[in-house]
N, C-alpha and C positions, 0 to 999 in steps of 0.2 A: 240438766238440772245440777248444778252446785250445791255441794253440801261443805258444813265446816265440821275441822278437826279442832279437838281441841288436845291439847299437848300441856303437859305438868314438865315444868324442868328446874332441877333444882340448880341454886347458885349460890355460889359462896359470895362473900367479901369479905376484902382485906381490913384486917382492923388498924391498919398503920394508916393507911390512903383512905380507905370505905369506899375502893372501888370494888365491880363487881368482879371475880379473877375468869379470868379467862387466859389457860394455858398456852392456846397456841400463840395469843400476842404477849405475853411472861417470857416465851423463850424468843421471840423475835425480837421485844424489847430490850431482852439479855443481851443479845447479840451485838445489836446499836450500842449499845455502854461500852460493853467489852472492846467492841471497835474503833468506836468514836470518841469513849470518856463521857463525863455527864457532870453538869453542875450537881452539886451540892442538892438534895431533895429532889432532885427531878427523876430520880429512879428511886422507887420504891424499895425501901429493904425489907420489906413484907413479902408482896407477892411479887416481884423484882418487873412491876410492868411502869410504864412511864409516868409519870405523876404530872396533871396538868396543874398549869398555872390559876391561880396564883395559891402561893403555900400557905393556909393559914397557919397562924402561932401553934394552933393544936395538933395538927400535922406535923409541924417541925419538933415538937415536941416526943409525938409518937414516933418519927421516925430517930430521932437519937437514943429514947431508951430501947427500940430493937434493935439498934445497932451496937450498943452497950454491954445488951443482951449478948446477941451472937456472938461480939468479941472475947468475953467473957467464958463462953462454951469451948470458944475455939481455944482458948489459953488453956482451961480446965482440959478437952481433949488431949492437948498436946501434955501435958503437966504427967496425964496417966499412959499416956500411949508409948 
């Protein structure tokens, strides 16, 4: 006799892509970039995992002000460090 489990799991998404995040493909993804280079939007600066096609305008959008963003922090870091 078969019985079902039922399983609660919780999941983020990214608010740049509104993909779900999933770590271990973020760091494989990283990797591929790091590696290989990546156009323009195709890697997430949110949750740094691959971002499939096609970009809408509001993606491209999100993804420039995170990147903005970051830039920004990392300048502010460096400014006090």
């Amino acid at each position: 006799m078969m019985g079902c489990t039922l399983q609660l799991t919780l999941a983020r998404r990214c608010d740049v892509c509104r993909q779900l995040i999933d770590e271990e493909r973020a760091a494989n993804d990283s990797m591929d970039a790091a590696l290989f280079g990546a156009v323009r939007y195709a890697f997430c600066v949110g949750c740094r995992q691959a971002a499939r096609r096609p970009w809408s305008p509001a993606y491209r959008r999100r993804w420039e002000t995170r990147l903005a963003e970051q830039q920004a922090e990392r300048v502010q870091e460096a400014s006090h460090g």
